[in-house]
Every structure is written in C-alpha cells, then in structure tokens.
C-alpha positions in Angstrom: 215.7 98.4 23.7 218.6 97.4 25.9 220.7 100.2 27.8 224.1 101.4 28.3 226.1 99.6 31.3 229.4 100.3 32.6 231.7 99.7 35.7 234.2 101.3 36.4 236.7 101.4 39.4 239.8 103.9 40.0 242.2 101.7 38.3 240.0 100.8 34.3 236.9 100.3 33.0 236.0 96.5 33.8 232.8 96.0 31.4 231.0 98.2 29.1 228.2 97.2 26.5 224.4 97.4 26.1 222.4 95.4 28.7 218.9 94.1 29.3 218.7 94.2 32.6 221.3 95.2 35.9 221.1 93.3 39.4 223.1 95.1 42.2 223.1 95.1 46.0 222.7 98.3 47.7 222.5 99.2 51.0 218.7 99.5 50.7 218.6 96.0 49.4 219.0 94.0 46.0 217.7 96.6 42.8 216.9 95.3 39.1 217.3 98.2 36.9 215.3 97.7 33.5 215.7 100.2 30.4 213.7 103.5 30.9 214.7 103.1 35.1 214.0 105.6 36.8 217.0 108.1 37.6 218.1 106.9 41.7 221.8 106.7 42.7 222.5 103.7 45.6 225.6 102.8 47.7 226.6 99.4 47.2 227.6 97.3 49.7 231.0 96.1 50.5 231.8 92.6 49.1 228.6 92.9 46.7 228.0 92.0 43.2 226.2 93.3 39.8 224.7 90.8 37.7 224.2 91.6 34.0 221.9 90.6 31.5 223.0 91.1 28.1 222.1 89.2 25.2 221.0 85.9 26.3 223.9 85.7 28.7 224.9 86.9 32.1 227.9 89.0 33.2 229.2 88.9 37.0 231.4 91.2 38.5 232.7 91.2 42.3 232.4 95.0 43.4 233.3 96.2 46.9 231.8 99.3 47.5 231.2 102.2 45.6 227.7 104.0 44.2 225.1 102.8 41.3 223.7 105.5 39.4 221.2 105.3 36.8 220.3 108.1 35.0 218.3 108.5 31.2 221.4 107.4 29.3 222.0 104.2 31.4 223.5 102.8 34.5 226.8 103.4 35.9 228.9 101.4 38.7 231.2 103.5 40.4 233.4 101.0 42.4 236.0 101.1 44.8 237.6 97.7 43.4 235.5 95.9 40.8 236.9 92.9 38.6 234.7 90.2 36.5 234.0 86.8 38.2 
C-alpha cells in the first residue's frame, strides 16, 4: 500500500503522488520511511536530498534545509528551497 508524499517549499508544491518508499538526510543521519512509518519529524540538512520510490521509478529532488515529517497520512517535506533533479 504506497503512501502519500509531498514537498513543498515557500514558493510551490515541487512533487506530490503516492510513494513506496522516501530516502532523506537528516541531521541525525540518512532515514527510509516505508508506509505505516512511524510518526518522527527531522531537520534536514542543508544541501541534502530526498529520494523517491514510486512505481518502479525513482524521483530526486535537491532540498536545502527545511523539516521531514511523517505522520499516519504520509510524509511531508517542508523545504526552504526544494526543486527536482
């Protein structure tokens, strides 16, 4: 059962969709987020990256700071500037 993903930065929403699987970089370290996660929030890092698995395909997008939240519904990234690679 895949998830709901978004990122978002102040300016647009820079991908939305169902997802398999998230790969981010926190300030704790790198964090896979599967479906049925449990709820955390991080800080990601500054000139990071979230990885995307949707669908037999994989989504990149740059992110520089900002938070990841995942929460029952699915995961959220909350960048400062975010744009796909």
């Amino acid at each position: 059962m895949p998830m709901r993903v978004a990122i978002v930065s102040p300016e647009h929403e820079v991908w939305s969709g169902e997802a398999d699987m998230v790969i981010a970089r926190t300030t704790e370290g790198e964090i896979g987020v599967l479906p049925r996660h449990v709820p955390m929030l991080g800080v990601l890092v500054p000139e990071g990256e979230v990885r995307i698995k949707a669908a037999g395909r994989e989504i990149t997008a740059a992110v520089d700071g900002g938070f990841i939240s995942v929460t029952h519904e699915g995961v959220s990234i909350l960048a400062e500037q975010a744009s796909l690679s």
